[in-house]
VMD Tcl script that draws the C-alpha trace (Angstrom):
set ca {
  {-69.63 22.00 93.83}
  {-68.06 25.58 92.11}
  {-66.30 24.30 88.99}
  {-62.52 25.47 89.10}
  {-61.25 27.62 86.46}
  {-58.78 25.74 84.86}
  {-59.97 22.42 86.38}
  {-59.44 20.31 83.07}
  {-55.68 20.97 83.45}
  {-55.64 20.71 87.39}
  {-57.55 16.73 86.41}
  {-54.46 15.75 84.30}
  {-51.81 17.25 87.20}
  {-53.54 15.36 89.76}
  {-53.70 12.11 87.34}
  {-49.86 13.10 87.07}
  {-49.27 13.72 90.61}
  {-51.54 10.82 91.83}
  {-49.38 8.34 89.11}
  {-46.01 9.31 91.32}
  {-47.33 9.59 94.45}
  {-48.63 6.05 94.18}
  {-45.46 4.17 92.67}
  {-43.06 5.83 94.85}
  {-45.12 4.64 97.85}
  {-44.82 1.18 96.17}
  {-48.66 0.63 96.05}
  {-49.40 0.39 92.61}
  {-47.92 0.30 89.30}
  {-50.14 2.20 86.47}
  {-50.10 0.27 83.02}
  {-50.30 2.85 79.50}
  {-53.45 0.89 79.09}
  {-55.34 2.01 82.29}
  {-58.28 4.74 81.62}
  {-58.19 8.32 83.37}
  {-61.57 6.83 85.12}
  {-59.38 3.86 86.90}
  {-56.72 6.07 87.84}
  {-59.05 8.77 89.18}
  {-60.59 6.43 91.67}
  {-57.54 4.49 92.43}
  {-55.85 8.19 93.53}
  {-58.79 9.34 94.69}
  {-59.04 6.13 97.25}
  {-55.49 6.06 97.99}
  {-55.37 9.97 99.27}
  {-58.46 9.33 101.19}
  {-56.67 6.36 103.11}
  {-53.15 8.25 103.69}
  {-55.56 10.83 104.69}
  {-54.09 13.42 102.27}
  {-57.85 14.82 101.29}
  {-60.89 14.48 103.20}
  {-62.81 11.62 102.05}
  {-66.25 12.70 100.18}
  {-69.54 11.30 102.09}
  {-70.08 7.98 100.23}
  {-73.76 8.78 98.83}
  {-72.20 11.54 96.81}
  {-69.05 10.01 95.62}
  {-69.09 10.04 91.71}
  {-66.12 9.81 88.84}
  {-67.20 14.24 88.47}
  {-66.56 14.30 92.53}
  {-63.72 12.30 92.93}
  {-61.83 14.14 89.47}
  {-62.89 17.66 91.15}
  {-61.80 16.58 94.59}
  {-58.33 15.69 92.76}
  {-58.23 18.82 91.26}
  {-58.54 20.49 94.12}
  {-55.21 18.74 95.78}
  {-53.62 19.14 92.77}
  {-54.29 22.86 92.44}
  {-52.64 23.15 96.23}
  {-49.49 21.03 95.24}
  {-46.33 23.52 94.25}
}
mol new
graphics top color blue
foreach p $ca { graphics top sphere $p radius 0.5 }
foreach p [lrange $ca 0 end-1] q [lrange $ca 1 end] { graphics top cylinder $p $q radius 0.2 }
display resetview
């Protein structure tokens, strides 16, 4: 896994991204109190099963894999 060059920055666009993508489909409603880690995963599981991003294989899933994964969508998004 090549680290991204500004991935930091790409996490918190996906996080941002991920957020709207997931209320305006209705699915899920984020409280101020929920942790980067929750939403990470939540986005991370939700793209996988709208089959925006190819899932990871399940024996390497981690919170570093999932949050690169993300910014690798979000990095693609205009």
């Amino acid at each position: 896994m090549k680290k991204l060059k500004n991935e930091k920055e790409l996490i918190k666009k996906a996080i941002e991204e991920g957020v709207k993508y997931g209320e305006q489909r209705g699915v899920v409603e984020f409280e101020a109190t929920d942790s980067a880690h929750e939403k990470i995963l939540y986005i991370y599981r939700l793209l996988v099963h709208d089959k925006v991003i190819q899932p990871i294989p399940e024996d390497q899933v981690s919170q570093k894999s999932m949050a690169h994964k993300l910014a690798i969508w979000a990095s693609k998004i205009k």
